[in-house]
Structures are given as structure tokens and as C-alpha cells.
C-alpha positions in Angstrom: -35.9 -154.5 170.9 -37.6 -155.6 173.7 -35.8 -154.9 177.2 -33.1 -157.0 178.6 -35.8 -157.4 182.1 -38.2 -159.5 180.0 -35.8 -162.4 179.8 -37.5 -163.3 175.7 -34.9 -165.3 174.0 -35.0 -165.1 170.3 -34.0 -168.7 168.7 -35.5 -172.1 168.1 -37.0 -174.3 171.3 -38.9 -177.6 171.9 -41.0 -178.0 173.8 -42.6 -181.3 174.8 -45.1 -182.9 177.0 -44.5 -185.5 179.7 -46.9 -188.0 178.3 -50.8 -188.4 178.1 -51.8 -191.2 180.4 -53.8 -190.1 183.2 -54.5 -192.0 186.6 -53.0 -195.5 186.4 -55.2 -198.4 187.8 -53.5 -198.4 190.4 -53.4 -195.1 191.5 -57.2 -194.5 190.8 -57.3 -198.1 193.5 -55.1 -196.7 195.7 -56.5 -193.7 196.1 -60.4 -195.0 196.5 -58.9 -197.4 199.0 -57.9 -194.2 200.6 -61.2 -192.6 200.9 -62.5 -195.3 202.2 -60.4 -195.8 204.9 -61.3 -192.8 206.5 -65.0 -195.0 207.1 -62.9 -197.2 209.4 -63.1 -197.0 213.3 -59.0 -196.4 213.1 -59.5 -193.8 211.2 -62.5 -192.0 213.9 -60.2 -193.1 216.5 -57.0 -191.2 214.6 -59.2 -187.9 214.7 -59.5 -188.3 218.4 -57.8 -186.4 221.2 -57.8 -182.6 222.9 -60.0 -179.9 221.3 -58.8 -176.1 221.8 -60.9 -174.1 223.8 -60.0 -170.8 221.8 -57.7 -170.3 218.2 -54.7 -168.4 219.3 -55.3 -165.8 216.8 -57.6 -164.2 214.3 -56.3 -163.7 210.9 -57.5 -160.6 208.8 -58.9 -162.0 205.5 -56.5 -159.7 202.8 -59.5 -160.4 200.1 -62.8 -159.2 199.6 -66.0 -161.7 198.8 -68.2 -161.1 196.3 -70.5 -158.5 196.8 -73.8 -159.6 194.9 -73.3 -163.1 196.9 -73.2 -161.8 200.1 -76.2 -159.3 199.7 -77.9 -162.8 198.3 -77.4 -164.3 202.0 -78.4 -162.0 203.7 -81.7 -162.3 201.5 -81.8 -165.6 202.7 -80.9 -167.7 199.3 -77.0 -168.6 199.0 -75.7 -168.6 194.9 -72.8 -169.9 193.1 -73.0 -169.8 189.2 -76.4 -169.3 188.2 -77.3 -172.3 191.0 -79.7 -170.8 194.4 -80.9 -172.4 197.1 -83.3 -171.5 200.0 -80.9 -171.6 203.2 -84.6 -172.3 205.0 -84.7 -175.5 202.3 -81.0 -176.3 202.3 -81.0 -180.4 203.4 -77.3 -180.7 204.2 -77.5 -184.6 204.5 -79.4 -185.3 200.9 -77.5 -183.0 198.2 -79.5 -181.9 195.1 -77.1 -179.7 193.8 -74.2 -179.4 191.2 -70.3 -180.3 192.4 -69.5 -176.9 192.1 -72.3 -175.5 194.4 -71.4 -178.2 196.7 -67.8 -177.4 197.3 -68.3 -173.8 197.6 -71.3 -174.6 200.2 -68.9 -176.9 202.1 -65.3 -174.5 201.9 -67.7 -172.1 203.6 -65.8 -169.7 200.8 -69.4 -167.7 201.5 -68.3 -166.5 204.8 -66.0 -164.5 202.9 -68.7 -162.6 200.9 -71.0 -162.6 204.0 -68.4 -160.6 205.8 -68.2 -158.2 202.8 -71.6 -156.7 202.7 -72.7 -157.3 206.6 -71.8 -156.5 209.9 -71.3 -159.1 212.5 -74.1 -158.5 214.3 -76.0 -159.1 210.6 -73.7 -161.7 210.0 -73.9 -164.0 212.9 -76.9 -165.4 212.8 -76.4 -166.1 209.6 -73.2 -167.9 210.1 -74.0 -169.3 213.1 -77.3 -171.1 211.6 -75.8 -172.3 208.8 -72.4 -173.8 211.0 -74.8 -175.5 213.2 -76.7 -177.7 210.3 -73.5 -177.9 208.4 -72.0 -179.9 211.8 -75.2 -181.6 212.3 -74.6 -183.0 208.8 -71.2 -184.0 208.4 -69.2 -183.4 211.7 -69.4 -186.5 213.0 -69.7 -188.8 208.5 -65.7 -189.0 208.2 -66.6 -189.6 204.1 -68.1 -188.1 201.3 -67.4 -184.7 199.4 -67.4 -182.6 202.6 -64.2 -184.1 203.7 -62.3 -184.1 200.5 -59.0 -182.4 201.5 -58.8 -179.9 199.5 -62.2 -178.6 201.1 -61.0 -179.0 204.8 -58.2 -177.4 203.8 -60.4 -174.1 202.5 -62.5 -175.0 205.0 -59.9 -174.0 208.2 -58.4 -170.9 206.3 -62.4 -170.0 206.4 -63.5 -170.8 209.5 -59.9 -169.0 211.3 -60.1 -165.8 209.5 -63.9 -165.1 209.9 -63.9 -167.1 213.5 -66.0 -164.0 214.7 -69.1 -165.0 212.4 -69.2 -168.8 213.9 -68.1 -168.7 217.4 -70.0 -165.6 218.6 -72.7 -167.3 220.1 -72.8 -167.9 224.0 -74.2 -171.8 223.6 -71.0 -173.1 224.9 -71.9 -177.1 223.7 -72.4 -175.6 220.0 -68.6 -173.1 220.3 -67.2 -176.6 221.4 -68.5 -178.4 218.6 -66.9 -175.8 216.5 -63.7 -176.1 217.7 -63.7 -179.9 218.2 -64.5 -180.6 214.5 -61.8 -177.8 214.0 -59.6 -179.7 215.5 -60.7 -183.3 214.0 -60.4 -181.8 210.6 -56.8 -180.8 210.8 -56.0 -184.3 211.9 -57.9 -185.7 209.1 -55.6 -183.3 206.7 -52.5 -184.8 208.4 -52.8 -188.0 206.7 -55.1 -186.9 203.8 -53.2 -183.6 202.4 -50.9 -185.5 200.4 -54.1 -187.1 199.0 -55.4 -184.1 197.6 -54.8 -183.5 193.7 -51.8 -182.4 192.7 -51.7 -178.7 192.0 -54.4 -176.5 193.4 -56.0 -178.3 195.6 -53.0 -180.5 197.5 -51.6 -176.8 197.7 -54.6 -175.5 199.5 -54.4 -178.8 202.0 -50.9 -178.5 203.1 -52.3 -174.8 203.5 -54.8 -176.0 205.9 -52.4 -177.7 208.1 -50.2 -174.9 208.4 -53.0 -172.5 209.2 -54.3 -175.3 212.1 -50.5 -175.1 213.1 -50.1 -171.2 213.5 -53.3 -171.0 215.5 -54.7 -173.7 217.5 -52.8 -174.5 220.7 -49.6 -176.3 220.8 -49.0 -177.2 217.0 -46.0 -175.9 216.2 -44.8 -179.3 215.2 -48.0 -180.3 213.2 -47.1 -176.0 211.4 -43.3 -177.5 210.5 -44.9 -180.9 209.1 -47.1 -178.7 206.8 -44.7 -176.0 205.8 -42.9 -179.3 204.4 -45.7 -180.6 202.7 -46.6 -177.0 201.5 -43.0 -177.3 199.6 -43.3 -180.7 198.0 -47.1 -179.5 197.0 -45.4 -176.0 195.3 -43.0 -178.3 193.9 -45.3 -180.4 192.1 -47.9 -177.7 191.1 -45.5 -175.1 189.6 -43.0 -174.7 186.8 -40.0 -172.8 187.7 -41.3 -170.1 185.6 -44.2 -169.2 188.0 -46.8 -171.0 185.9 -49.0 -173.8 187.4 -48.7 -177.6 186.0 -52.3 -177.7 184.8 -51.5 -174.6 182.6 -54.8 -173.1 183.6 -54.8 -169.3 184.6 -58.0 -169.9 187.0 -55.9 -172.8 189.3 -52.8 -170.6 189.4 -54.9 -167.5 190.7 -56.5 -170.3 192.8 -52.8 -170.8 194.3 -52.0 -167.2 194.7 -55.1 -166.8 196.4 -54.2 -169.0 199.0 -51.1 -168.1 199.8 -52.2 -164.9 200.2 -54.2 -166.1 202.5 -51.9 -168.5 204.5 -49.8 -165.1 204.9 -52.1 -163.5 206.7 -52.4 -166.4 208.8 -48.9 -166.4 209.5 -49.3 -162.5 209.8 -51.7 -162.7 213.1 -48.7 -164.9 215.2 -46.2 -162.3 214.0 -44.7 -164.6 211.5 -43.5 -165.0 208.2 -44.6 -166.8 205.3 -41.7 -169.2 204.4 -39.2 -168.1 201.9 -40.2 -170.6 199.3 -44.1 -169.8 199.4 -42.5 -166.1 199.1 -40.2 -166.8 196.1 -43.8 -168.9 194.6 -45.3 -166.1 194.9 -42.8 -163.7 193.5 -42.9 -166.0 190.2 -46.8 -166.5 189.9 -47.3 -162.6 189.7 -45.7 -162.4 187.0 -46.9 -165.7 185.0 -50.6 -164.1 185.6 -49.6 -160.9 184.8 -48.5 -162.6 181.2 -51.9 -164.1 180.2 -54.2 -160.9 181.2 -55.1 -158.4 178.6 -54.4 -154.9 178.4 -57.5 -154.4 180.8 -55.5 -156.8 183.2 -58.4 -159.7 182.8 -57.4 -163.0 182.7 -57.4 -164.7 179.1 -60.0 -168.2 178.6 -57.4 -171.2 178.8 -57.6 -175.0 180.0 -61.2 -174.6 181.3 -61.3 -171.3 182.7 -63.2 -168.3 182.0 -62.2 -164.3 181.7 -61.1 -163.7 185.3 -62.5 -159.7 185.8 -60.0 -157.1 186.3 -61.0 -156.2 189.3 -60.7 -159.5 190.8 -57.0 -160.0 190.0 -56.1 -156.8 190.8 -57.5 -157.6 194.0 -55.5 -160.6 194.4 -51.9 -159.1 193.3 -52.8 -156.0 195.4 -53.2 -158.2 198.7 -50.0 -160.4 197.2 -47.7 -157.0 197.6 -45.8 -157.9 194.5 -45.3 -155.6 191.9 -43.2 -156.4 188.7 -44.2 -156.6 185.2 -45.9 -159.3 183.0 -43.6 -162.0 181.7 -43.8 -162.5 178.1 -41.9 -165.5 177.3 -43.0 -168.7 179.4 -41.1 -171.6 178.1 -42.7 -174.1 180.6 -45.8 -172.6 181.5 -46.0 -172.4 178.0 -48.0 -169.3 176.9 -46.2 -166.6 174.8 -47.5 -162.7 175.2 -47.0 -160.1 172.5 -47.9 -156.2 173.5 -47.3 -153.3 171.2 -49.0 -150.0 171.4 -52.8 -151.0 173.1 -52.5 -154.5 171.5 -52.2 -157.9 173.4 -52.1 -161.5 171.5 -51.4 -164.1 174.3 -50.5 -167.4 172.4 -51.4 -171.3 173.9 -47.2 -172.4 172.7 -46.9 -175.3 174.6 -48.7 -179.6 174.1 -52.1 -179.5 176.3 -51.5 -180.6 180.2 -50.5 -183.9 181.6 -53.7 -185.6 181.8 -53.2 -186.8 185.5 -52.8 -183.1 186.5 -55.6 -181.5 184.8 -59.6 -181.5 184.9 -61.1 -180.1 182.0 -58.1 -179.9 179.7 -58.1 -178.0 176.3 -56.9 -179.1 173.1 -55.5 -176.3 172.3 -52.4 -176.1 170.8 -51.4 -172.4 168.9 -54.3 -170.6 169.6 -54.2 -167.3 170.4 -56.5 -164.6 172.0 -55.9 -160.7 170.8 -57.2 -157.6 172.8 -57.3 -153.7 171.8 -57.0 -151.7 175.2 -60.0 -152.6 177.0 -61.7 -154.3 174.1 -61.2 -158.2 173.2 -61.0 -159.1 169.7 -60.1 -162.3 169.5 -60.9 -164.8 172.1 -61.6 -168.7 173.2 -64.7 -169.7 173.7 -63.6 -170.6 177.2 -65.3 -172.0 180.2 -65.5 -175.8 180.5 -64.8 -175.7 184.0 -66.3 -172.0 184.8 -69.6 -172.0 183.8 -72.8 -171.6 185.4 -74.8 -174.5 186.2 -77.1 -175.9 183.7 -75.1 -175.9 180.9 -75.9 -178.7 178.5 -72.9 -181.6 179.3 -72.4 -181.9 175.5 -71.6 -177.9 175.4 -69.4 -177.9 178.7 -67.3 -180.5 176.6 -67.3 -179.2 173.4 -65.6 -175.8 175.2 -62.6 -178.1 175.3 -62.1 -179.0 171.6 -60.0 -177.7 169.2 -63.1 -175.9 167.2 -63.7 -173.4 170.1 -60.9 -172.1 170.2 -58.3 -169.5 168.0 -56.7 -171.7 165.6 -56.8 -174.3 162.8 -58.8 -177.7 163.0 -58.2 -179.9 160.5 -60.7 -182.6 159.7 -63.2 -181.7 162.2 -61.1 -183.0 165.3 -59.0 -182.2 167.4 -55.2 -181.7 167.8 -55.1 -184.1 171.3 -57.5 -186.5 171.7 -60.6 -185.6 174.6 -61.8 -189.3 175.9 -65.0 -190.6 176.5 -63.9 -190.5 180.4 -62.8 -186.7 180.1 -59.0 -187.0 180.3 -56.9 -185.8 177.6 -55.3 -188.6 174.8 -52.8 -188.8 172.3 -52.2 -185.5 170.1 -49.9 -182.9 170.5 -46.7 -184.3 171.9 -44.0 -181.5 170.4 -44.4 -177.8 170.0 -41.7 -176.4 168.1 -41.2 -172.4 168.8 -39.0 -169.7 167.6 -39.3 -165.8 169.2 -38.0 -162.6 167.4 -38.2 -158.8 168.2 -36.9 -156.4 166.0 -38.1 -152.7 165.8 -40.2 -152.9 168.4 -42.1 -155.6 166.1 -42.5 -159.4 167.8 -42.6 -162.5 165.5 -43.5 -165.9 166.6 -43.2 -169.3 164.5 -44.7 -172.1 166.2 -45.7 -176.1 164.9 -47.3 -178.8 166.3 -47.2 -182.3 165.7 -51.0 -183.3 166.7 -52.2 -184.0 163.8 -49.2 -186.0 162.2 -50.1 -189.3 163.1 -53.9 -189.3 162.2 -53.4 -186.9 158.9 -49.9 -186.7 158.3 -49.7 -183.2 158.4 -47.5 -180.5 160.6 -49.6 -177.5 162.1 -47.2 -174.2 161.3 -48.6 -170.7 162.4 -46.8 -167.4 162.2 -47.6 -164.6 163.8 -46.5 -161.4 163.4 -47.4 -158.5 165.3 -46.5 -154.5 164.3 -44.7 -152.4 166.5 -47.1 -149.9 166.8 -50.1 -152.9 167.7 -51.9 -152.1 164.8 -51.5 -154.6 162.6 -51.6 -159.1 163.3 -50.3 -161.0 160.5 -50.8 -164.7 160.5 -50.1 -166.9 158.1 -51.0 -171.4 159.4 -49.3 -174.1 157.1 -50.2 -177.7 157.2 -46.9 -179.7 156.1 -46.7 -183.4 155.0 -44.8 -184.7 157.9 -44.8 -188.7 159.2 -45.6 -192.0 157.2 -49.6 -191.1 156.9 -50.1 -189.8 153.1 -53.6 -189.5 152.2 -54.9 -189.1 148.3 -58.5 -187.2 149.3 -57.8 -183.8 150.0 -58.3 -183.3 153.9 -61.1 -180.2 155.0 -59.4 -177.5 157.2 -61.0 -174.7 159.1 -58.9 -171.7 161.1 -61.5 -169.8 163.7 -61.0 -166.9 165.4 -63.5 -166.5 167.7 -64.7 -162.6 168.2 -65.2 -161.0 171.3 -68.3 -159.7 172.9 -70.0 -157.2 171.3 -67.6 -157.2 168.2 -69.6 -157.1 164.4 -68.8 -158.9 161.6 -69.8 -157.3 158.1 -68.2 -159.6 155.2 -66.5 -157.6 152.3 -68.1 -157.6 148.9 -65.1 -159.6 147.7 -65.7 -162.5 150.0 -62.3 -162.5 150.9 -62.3 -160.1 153.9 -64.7 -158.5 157.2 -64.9 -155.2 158.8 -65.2 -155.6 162.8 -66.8 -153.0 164.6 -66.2 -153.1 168.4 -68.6 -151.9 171.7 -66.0 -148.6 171.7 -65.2 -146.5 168.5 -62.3 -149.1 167.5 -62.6 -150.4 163.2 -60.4 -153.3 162.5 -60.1 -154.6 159.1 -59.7 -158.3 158.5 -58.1 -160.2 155.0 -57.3 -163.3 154.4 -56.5 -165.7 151.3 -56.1 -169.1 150.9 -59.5 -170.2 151.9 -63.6 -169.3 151.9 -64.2 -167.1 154.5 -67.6 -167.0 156.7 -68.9 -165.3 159.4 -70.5 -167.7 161.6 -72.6 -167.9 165.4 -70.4 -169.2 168.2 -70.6 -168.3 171.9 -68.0 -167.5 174.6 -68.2 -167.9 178.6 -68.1 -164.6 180.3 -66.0 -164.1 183.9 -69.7 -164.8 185.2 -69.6 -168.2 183.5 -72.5 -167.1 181.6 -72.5 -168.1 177.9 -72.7 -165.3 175.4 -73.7 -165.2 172.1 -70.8 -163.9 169.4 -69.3 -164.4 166.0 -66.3 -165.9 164.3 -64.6 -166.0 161.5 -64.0 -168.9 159.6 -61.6 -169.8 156.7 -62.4 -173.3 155.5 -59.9 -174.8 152.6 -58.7 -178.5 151.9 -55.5 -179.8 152.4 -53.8 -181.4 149.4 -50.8 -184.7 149.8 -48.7 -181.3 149.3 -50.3 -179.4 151.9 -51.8 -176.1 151.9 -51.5 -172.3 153.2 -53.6 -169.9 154.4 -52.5 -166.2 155.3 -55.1 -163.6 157.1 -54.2 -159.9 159.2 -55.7 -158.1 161.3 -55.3 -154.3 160.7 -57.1 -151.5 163.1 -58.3 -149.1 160.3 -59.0 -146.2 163.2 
């Protein structure tokens, strides 16, 4: 039995989403209406008044940058996934680069990495050079990307904690600038923070005020207007469980990072971090904890790639939280089975809200499963983390139901991905019911995505043995709804094989041996369908694309329905 601290509740639960629309007309009016007030000469004259002539404090940065990045600047060539440019060529006022690129190049997130391979005295010039053209640029254009909210808000925890890097220099008229535009940009997020997106980035915002708050002269009123914000933002963003809205493992690390961050902020006025960012934090350790493997990498959901290991242990390191994984997440959604070296982290919950997602996944009851440091069943991941250059049509296809862990039925997929990106009609139930019993951990789970196209119920089971060497699985489709259909229906169940794990087919047709990069031999069976082994690819935590193989079970799906059972089974 599994211990009393990990909360699981055996039993039956629904589970259901809060409805597919996205943006209303209205709201995608009255938020473009915002942007473009901030054009106006009210809006200039808003940004006006006193400038600091020094931050009160310097916060230590509790995270380290990336290593190969910052030894890339001081080369002289600034990267972000698979996309370099010449800082020599870099024209500031006439992007030619991807969105991504462009928001890491305007949150000045480098100055993080810079600080992590160089000394100030390499550093500075750097910086400094790069500060100067950035204000030269944009200081002064109240519009475009570089004053999204979200990025001002990155932008001030940035600038505040490596404020050694961009105010060393002795011109006075350009350590003004700085600290005027400072200053303008925290009363641009005064109005705008509530503007950002809901989730990540309106978390990040309210951050940004706070931080302008704690450390430029006099703003203790404008930190207690964002420590309010900061609360409604949490609100919005999180589940009670710990897990983010958007049900993405990359945006909740996102959050975490930041509020390690705004910590450390509060840290340099001899503060502390409001108890409810404290108690957020105390719940999103956990939730992360729950979707990362056995190698403590993040799992490939909602857009996001395999987050290293190193990376979050970085994060929850700097956090100071330490508690174990939660393995039932009833809102969040995801479901985590661990016996002996085995993981299976199960997608238990109807795709995102549309309105608070980018990039969201269809789906529903699939399921990644990991061998101590090995991965052998994944997602193909990475719609919103790969490297620049990737084909639109693959980024999208990332998202469907095909590349990822489960059953597709008919070719499409279990919620509905529109031409304009956002999420449709699908999955609007999830049915779930948990048992552990000698050590052993049984999930049943349905979904009711394809019921009004096909009239059929998505079951899976899944069993997993309490020694972790053996995942049984068996996925039903069920007549359910009005919709009968007298042509049998094609299905297809993938499970997509992590990197470096070999397929070879049994001479029976019926089974594979997989052979993974260690000494691990799993065994793989199924009936109820034609097996294949089959090319596919999968995102790496570089956002790279890999090439790697799946299995696929392909059947039809008669008015009755149909079964099909498979296991996994480590043979050494």
C-alpha cells in the first residue's frame, strides 16, 4: 500500500474541463485596444516622472545561466535554440529573427548566462554594449514585442540582479538612461501587468512590479500594489494542487523560477517573500517533482520538451523545498506510478482551457514510462520547445494525438487543434479510478473525445507490478452516444520509444524486443491488433528533434467496439 503522505485516493473521479472557447471577440478587441494605447501621448506622459539615481539593493541571482550560451557571447554571437546572431550585426530596430529569440534577446535572460562564464570586468563591455543599442532601440517606442509585460517584467528581475554588468560604466548620461527607462518600465507594468497572459507570464509581471517596489527608491506602495497583483496572478495560474492552469510542466518550472527569483529580491531588503508565494511554492515542488522521471527530468507535455535533470535540480535546490513527488493530481491532472526503477507518468485529465494555453496537446491518456535513467516510453514533445527552423507543419503536428502515447482512432485527434492554433471540441470528461494493492498501482481511465465524431468511449488500463517490472495495458473503444457507424473505424495505439531504444519485431508478428543505450532488455506483447515498428522522432531538452521508433498496433473498430491488450516486461 502506498503511504498515507502521498494523499492517492483509490475510487472513481470525474474530471472535466471548463470549456474549449478561447479568446472571445471581445477580449481579443479589448486587449489590442490595449496595446495600442500605450502609442498614445497619455500613455508617454503616464511613464513620466522621477528617475532613481541608484537601486537600493542588489539581489544575488539564486540560478545559474547556461553555460554554452554564455561562452557564445563572449565569442561575440548570442544563441537561443539552434538560432545565432552576430552581436556586431544585431539591428535592434528591424528584427529578422524568430519570437522566441526575440524575447529572450529583449528579457535580457542572457545576462544571466553572461554572468555565469565571465567576470565583470569580461562581462561589462559586453553588457554595457548591448544595454546601450537595446535603449537606443526601444527606450523611448512605448509598443511592439519589447514592451510586452511579461518581458518588462523578466526584464527588471534581469537588469536588478546583474545591475553590476549594465551600470558599471562612468558615462553618467548612459547610467541615467538605464535607470530612467528602469523606472518608465515599471510604470508601464503598473497598468499593463494585469494585461499579461494569464499563467506564466502575468505571474512574471506582477513579479516585476514587486521587484521595482523592493529596490528603487520610495515604492513601497507601488511593492504592496504588486504583492496584490502577484496573488490574484497565483490565483489564476495555479490549481490548488500545485500544478499550473496550462498543464504544461515547462510554464510551471517557468513560475517556480521566478519566484525563486523575486525571493531573492526580497532577500537583498532583508525581507520575506509573502506567505502565499511561499505556500505556491511549497505546492509546485511537489507537482514538478510528479511529472519527472526517475533521473528527475521533466516528462514532454502540452508543448514542452524533457527539461534536463540538472536544470530542475537547480531550480528546487535554489527553491529550498524539499518533499517528495506527488503522485495523484486530481486538478493538475497527471497521475505518477513508481515501483522499483520504473516511472509511468499518465496525461488523466481533458487538454487545457484554450484561453490559457499556447501550444496545447491533444492528449488525453497518454502515458510516458522510464527505467532508472533510461526512457522507454515517451511523447514526441516539443511544439513550443524546439529549435528554430522547424518545419511549421511538424511544430504542429507535435500537438496531435498521433505523437503521443496512446490510441488514435480514425487518424484524428481526441480534441480538435484549429486552423488558428487554439484547442476545439474533444475531450470534455475524463473518467478515473486509482488502486494500490501489494505494492502494485492500477489505473482505469476513459475519455469521451471521440464520442461525438465516432461514437466510441476511449478506456485504457494500466497496470503496473510492484517490483516495476512489468506495464500491462489493455485500451477499449466502447459504443457510447447516438453516433453508430456500420464501416468498421481504423485505430492505431503508439508508444513512442525513447532515444536510443531498438526495436527488433518477434517472429510471430505479435511482439518486439527493446534494447536500451544501458544493458536494460524489455520484452513487448500485444494482441488485438497488427503490430509495426515504425520511424517517429522526439524533441530533446535541447529542442533538437531526434530520430527514434514506435510501436504501432493498428486494428478496426467494429459498431461493438474493439480491444486491444499489450505489456511491457523487463526480461533483465
Amino acid at each position: 500500500m502506498e503511504e498515507p503522505g502521498d494523499g492517492i485516493e483509490s475510487g472513481r473521479q470525474l474530471i472535466r474541463v471548463g470549456g474549449e472557447a478561447g479568446l472571445s471577440l471581445a477580449e481579443r478587441l479589448s486587449e489590442r485596444l490595449h496595446r495600442l494605447t500605450w502609442r498614445t501621448p497619455i500613455h508617454t506622459l503616464r511613464l513620466k516622472g522621477r528617475y532613481p539615481l541608484k537601486l537600493l539593493a542588489v539581489p544575488d541571482d539564486p540560478l545559474p545561466g547556461d553555460v554554452a550560451r554564455g561562452r557564445t557571447l563572449l565569442a561575440g554571437r548570442l544563441t537561443f535554440r539552434g538560432e545565432e546572431r552576430e552581436l556586431a550585426a544585431l539591428d535592434l530596430a528591424r528584427p529578422d529573427w524568430s519570437r522566441p529569440f526575440g524575447a529572450h534577446l529583449h528579457s535580457f535572460d542572457w545576462l544571466r548566462d553572461l554572468s555565469t562564464v565571465a567576470t565583470r570586468a569580461q562581462a561589462a563591455p559586453i553588457a554595457e554594449s548591448l544595454m546601450a543599442r537595446w535603449l537606443g532601440a526601444h527606450a523611448d517606442a512605448v509598443s511592439g514585442e519589447a514592451w510586452r509585460p511579461s518581458l518588462w517584467g523578466r526584464r527588471l528581475i534581469g537588469w536588478t540582479a546583474h545591475a553590476p554588468l549594465i551600470l558599471s560604466s562612468g558615462d553618467l548620461i548612459y547610467r541615467s538612461r538605464v535607470l530612467n527607462t528602469l523606472a518608465r518600465g515599471a510604470r508601464h507594468l503598473d497598468r499593463a501587468a494585469d494585461k499579461a497572459a494569464p499563467g506564466a507570464d502575468r505571474v512574471v509581471a506582477w513579479a516585476g512590479v514587486i521587484v521595482a517596489g523592493l529596490l528603487i527608491p520610495g515604492g513601497d506602495p507601488r511593492r504592496v500594489f504588486g504583492e496584490a497583483g502577484l496573488v490574484r496572478a497565483l490565483g489564476t495560474a495555479l490549481f490548488d494542487d500545485g500544478g499550473t492552469v496550462s498543464r504544461s510542466p515547462r510554464q510551471l518550472l517557468a513560475i517556480l523560477e521566478t519566484l525563486v527569483s523575486l525571493r531573492a529580491a526580497y532577500a537583498a531588503r532583508r525581507m520575506d517573500l509573502p506567505e502565499p508565494a511561499a505556500q505556491a511554492m511549497a505546492r509546485m515542488v511537489p507537482a514538478l517533482l510528479g511529472v519527472a522521471h526517475a533521473d528527475r527530468g521533466l516528462s514532454s507535455w502540452q508543448g514542452g520538451g524533457p527539461t534536463s535533470p540538472d536544470r530542475l535540480a537547480e531550480v528546487i535546490d535554489a527553491s529550498g523545498i524539499r518533499t517528495r513527488p506527488l503522485r495523484q493530481a486530481r486538478d493538475w491532472g497527471y497521475q505518477r506510478l513508481a515501483t522499483g526503477s520504473a516511472v509511468v507518468i499518465v496525461d488523466a485529465a481533458p487538454p487545457p482551457v484554450a484561453r490559457v494555453v499556447d501550444g496545447g496537446c491533444a492528449s488525453t491518456l497518454a502515458f510516458e514510462l522510464s527505467d532508472g535513467p533510461m526512457r522507454l516510453v515517451v511523447n514526441c514533445g516539443g511544439a513550443r520547445a524546439g529549435i528554430a527552423g522547424l518545419p511549421a507543419g511538424l511544430t504542429e503536428g507535435l500537438r496531435t494525438t498521433a505523437a503521443h502515447s496512446t490510441l488514435c482512432l480514425a487518424d484524428s485527434n481526441s480534441t480538435a487543434i484549429q486552423a488558428d492554433g487554439t484547442l476545439g471540441r474533444g475531450v470534455g470528461v475524463v473518467e478515473l479510478a486509482r488502486q494500490e494493492s501489494g505494492g502494485a498501482s492500477r489505473i482505469e481511465a476513459s475519455h469521451d473525445g471521440y464520442v461525438r465524431r465516432y461514437g466510441f468511449l476511449h478506456r485504457r488500463s494500466l497496470v503496473l507490478a510492484g517490483d516495476g517490472r512489468e506495464l500491462r495495458g489493455e485500451d477499449m473503444l466502447l459504443p457510447e452516444g447516438r453516433r453508430r457507424r456500420a464501416a468498421p473505424t481504423a485505430f492505431a495505439i503508439r508508444f513512442h520509444l525513447g532515444e536510443g531504444v531498438e526495436a527488433a519485431p518477434t517472429g510471430d508478428g505479435a511482439g518486439a524486443v527493446l534494447r536500451g543505450p544501458g544493458a536494460a532488455l524489455w520484452q513487448f506483447r500485444c494482441r488485438g491488433g497488427a503490430l509495426s515498428v515504425e520511424d517517429s522522432l522526439w524533441i530533446d531538452g535541447a529542442g533538437r528533434p531526434v530520430a527514434i521508433r514506435q510501436l504501432v498496433i493498428a486494428g478496426e473498430a467494429v459498431a461493438g467496439g474493439a480491444t486491444a491488450s499489450w505489456a511491457f516486461k523487463r526480461a533483465r
